[in-house]
Backbone as JSON Lines, residues from 0, in Angstrom:
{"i":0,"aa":"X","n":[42.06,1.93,-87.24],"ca":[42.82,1.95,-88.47],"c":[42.77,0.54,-89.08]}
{"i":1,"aa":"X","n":[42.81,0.6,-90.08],"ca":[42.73,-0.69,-91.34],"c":[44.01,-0.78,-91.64]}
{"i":2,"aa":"X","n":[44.51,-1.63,-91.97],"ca":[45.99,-2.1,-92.49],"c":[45.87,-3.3,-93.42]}
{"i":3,"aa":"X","n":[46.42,-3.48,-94.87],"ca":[46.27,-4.3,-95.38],"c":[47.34,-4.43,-96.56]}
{"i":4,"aa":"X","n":[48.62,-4.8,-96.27],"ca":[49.44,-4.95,-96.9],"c":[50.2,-3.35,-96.64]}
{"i":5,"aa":"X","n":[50.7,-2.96,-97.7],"ca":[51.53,-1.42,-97.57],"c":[50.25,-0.43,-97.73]}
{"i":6,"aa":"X","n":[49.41,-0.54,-97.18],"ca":[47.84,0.22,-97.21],"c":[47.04,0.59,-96.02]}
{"i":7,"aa":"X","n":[46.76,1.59,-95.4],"ca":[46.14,1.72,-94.11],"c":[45.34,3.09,-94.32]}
{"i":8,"aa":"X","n":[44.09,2.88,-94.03],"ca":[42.77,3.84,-93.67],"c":[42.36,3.73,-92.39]}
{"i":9,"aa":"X","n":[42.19,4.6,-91.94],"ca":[41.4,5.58,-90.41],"c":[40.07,5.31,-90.45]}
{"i":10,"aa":"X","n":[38.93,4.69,-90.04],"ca":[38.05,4.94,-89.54],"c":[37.97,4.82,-87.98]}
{"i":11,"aa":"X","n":[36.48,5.05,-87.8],"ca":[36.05,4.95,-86.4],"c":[36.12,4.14,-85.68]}
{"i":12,"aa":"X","n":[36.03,4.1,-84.66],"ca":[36.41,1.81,-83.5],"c":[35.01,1.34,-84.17]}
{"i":13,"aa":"X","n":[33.96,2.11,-84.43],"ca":[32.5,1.5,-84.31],"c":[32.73,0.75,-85.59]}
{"i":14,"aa":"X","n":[32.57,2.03,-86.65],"ca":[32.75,1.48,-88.06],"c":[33.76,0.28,-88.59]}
{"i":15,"aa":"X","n":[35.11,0.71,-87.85],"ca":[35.3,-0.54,-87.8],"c":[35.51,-1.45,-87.6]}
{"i":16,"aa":"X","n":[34.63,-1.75,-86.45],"ca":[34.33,-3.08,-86.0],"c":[33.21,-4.14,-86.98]}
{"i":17,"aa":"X","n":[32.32,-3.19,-87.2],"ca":[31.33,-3.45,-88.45],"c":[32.57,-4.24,-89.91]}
{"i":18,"aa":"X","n":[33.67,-3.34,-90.08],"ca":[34.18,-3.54,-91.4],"c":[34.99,-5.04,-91.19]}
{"i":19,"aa":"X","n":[35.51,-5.24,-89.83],"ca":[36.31,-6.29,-89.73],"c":[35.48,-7.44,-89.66]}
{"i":20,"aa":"X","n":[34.1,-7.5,-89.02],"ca":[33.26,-8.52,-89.27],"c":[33.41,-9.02,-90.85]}
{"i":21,"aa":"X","n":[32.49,-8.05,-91.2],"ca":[32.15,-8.14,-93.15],"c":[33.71,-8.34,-93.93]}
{"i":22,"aa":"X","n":[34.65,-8.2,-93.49],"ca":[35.79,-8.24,-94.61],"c":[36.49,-10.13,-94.28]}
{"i":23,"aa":"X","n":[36.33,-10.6,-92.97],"ca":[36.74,-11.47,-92.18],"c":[36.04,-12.4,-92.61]}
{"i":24,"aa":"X","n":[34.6,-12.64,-92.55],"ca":[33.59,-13.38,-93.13],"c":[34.42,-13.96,-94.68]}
{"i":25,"aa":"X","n":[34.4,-12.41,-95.44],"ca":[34.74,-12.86,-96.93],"c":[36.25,-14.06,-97.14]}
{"i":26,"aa":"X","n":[37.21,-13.42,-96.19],"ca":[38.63,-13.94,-96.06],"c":[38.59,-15.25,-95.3]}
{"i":27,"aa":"X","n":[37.21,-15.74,-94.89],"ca":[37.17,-17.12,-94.39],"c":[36.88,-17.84,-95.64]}
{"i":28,"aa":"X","n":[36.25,-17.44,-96.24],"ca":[35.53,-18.03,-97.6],"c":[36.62,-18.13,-98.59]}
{"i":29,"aa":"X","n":[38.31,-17.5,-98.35],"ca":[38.89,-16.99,-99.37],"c":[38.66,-16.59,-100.51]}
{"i":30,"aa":"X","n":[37.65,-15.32,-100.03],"ca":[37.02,-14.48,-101.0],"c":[37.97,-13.02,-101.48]}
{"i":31,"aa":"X","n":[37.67,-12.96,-102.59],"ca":[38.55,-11.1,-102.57],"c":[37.74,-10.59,-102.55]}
{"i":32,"aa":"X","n":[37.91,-8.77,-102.71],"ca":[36.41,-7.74,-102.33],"c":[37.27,-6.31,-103.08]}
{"i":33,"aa":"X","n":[36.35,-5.36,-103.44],"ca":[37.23,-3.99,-103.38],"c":[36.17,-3.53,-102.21]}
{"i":34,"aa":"X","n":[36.86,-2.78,-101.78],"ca":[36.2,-1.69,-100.91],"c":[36.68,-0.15,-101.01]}
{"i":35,"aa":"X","n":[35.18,0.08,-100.83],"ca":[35.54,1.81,-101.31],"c":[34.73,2.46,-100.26]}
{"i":36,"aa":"X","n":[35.11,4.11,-100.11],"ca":[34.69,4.85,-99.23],"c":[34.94,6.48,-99.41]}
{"i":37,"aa":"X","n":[34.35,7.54,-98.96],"ca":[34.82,8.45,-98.93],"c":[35.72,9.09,-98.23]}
{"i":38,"aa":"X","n":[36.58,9.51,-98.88],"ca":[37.97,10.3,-98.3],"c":[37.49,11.26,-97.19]}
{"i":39,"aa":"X","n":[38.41,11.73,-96.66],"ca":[38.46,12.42,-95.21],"c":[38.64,14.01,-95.92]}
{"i":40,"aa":"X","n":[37.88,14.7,-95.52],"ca":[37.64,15.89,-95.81],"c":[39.15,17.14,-96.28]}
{"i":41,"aa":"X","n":[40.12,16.78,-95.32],"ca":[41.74,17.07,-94.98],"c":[42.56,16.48,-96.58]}
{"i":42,"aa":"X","n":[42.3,15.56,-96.78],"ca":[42.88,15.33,-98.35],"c":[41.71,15.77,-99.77]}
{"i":43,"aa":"X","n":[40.69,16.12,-99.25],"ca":[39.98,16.58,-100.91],"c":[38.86,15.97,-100.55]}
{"i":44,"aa":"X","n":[37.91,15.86,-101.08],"ca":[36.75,15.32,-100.89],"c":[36.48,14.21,-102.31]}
{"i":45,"aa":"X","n":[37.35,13.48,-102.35],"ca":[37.55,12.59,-103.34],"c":[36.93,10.91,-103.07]}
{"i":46,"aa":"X","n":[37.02,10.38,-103.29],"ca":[36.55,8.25,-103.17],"c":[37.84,7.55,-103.23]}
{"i":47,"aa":"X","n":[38.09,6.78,-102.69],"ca":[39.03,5.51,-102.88],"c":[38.15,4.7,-102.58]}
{"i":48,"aa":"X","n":[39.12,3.37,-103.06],"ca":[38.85,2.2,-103.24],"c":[40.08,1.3,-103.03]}
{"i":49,"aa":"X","n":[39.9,-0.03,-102.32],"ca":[41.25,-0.76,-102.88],"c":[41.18,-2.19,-102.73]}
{"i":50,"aa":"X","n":[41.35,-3.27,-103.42],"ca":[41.6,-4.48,-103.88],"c":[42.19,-5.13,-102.68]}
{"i":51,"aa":"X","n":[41.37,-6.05,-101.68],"ca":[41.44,-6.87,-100.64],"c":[41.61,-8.3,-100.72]}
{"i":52,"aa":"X","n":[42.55,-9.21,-100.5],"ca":[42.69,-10.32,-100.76],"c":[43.29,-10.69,-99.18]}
{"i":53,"aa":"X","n":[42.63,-12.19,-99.43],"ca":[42.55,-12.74,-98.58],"c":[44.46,-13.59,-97.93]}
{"i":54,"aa":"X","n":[45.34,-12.99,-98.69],"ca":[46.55,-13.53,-99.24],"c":[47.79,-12.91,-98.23]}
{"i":55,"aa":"X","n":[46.85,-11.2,-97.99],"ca":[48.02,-10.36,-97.5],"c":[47.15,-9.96,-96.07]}
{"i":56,"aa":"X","n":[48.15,-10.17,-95.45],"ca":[48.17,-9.9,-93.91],"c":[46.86,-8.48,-93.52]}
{"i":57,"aa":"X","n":[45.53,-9.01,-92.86],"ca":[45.17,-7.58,-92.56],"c":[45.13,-6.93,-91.16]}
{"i":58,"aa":"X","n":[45.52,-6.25,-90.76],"ca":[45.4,-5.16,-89.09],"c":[44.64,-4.36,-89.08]}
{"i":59,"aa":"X","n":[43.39,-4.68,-87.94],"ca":[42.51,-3.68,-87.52],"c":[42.68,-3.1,-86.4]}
{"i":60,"aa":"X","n":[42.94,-2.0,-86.3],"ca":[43.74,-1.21,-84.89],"c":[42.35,-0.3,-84.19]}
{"i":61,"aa":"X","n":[42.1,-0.65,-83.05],"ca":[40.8,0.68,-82.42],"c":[41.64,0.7,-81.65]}
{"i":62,"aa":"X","n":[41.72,1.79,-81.18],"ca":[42.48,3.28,-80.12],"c":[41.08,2.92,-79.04]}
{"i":63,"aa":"X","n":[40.0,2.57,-78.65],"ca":[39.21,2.15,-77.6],"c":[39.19,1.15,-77.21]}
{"i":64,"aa":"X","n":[38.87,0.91,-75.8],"ca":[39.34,-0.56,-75.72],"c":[38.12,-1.21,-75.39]}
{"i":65,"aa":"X","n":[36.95,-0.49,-75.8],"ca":[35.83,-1.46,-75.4],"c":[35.03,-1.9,-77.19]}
{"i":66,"aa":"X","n":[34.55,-3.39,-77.14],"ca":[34.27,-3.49,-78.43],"c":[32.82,-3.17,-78.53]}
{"i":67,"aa":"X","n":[32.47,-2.17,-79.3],"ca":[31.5,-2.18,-80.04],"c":[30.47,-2.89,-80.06]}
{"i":68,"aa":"X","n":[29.3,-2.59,-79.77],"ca":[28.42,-3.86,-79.76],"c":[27.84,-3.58,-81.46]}
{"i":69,"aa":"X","n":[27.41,-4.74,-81.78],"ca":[27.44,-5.4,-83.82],"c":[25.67,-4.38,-83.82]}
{"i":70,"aa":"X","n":[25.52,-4.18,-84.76],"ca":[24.4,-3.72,-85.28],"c":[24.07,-4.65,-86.23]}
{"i":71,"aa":"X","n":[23.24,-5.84,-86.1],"ca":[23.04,-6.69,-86.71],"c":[22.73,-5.93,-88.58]}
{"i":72,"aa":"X","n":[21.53,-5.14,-88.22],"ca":[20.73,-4.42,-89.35],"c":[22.41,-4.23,-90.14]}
{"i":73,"aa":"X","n":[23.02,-3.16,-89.68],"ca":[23.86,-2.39,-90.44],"c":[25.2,-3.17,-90.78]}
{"i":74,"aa":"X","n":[25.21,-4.5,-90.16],"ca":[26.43,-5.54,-90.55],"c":[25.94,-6.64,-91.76]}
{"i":75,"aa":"X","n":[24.5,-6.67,-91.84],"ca":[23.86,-7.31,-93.41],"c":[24.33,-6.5,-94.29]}
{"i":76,"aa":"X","n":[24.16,-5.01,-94.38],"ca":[24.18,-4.11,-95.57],"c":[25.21,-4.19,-95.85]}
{"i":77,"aa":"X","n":[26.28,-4.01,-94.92],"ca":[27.46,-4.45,-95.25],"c":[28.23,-5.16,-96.37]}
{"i":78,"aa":"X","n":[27.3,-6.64,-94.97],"ca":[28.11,-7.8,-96.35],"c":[27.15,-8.05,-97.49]}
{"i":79,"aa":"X","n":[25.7,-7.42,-97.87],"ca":[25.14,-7.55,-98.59],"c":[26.03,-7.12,-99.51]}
{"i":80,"aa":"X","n":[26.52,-5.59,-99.13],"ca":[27.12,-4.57,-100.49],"c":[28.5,-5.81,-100.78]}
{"i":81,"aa":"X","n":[29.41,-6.19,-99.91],"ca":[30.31,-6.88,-100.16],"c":[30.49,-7.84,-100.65]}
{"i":82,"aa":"X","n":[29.1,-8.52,-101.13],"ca":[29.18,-9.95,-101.88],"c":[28.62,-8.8,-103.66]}
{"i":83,"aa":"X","n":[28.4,-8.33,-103.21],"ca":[27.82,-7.17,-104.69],"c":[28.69,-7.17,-105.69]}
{"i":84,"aa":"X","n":[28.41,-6.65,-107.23],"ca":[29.47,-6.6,-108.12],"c":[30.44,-5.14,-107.72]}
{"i":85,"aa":"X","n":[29.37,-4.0,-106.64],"ca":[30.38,-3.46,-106.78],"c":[31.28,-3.22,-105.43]}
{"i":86,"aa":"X","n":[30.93,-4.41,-104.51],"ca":[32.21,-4.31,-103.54],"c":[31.76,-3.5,-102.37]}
{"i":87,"aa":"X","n":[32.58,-3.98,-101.22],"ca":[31.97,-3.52,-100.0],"c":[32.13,-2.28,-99.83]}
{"i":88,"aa":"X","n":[30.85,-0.85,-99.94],"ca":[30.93,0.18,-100.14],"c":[31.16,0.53,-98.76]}
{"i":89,"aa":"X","n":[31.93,1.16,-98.04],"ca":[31.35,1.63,-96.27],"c":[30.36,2.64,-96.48]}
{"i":90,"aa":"X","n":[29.73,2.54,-95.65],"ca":[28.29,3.21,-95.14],"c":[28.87,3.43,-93.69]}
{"i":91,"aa":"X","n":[27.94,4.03,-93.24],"ca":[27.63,5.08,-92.11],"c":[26.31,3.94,-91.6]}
{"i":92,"aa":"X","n":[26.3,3.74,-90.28],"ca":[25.15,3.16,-89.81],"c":[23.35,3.2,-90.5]}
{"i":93,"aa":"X","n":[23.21,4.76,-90.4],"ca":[22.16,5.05,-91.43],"c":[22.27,4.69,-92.52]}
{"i":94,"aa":"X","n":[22.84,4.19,-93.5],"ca":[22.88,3.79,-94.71],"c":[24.08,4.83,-95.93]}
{"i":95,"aa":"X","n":[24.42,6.17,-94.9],"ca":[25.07,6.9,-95.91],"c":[26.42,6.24,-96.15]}
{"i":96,"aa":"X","n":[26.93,6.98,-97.43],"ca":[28.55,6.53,-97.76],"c":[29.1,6.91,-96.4]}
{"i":97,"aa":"X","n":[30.15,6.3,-96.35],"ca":[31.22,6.89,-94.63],"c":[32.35,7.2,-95.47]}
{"i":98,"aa":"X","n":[33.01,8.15,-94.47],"ca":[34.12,9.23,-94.93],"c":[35.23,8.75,-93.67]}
{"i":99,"aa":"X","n":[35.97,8.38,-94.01],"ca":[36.98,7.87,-93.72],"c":[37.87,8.75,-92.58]}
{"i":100,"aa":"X","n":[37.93,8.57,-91.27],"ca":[38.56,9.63,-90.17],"c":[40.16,10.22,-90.43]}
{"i":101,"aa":"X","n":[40.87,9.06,-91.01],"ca":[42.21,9.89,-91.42],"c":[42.34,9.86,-92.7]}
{"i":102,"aa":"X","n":[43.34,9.97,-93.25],"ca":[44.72,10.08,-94.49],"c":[44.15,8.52,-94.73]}
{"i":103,"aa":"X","n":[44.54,8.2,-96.09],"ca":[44.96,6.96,-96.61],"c":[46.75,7.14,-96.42]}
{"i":104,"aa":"X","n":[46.97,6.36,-96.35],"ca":[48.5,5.78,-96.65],"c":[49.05,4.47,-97.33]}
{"i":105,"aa":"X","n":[49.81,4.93,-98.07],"ca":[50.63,3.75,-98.84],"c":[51.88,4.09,-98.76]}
{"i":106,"aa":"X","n":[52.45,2.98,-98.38],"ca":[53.94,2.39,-98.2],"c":[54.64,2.44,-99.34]}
């Protein structure tokens, strides 16, 4: 789970371990980012997106306790997309959009 201010998305431990690299990188730089992704099948098959700053507290929660080993290839695309005008899109290792494992929530 992602946490970022009154804001929290579900993905995978893998995915995001990938996302906390690429978002961490930017928040060293005190960079902002949007990031967007596809919704979880259970709320609609809709896109979000949401406005990341380096300002508000972020929590990355994996439910596994072993980390992920980095996919170099698929942690460039990443932060390639994330330095982009249009913001760090999540992808799926193969290159597809990723769909998000739970609910969004806002506080």
């Amino acid at each position: 789970m992602f946490v970022h201010g009154n804001f929290s998305v579900e993905f995978d431990d893998r995915l995001l371990a990938h996302l906390q690299v690429a978002i961490v990188r930017k928040f060293r730089r005190n960079e902002t980012l949007v990031m967007s992704w596809l919704d979880p099948l259970s709320v609609g098959d809709g896109r979000s997106s949401v406005w990341l700053t380096p300002n508000v507290p972020a929590y990355f929660k994996f439910y596994g306790s072993r980390v992920p080993r980095i996919n170099e290839t698929w942690l460039q695309t990443l932060a390639d997309s994330a330095n982009s005008s249009t913001g760090l899109v999540v992808t799926d290792e193969d290159g597809e959009f990723a769909r998000a494992s739970g609910p969004v929530r806002v506080k």
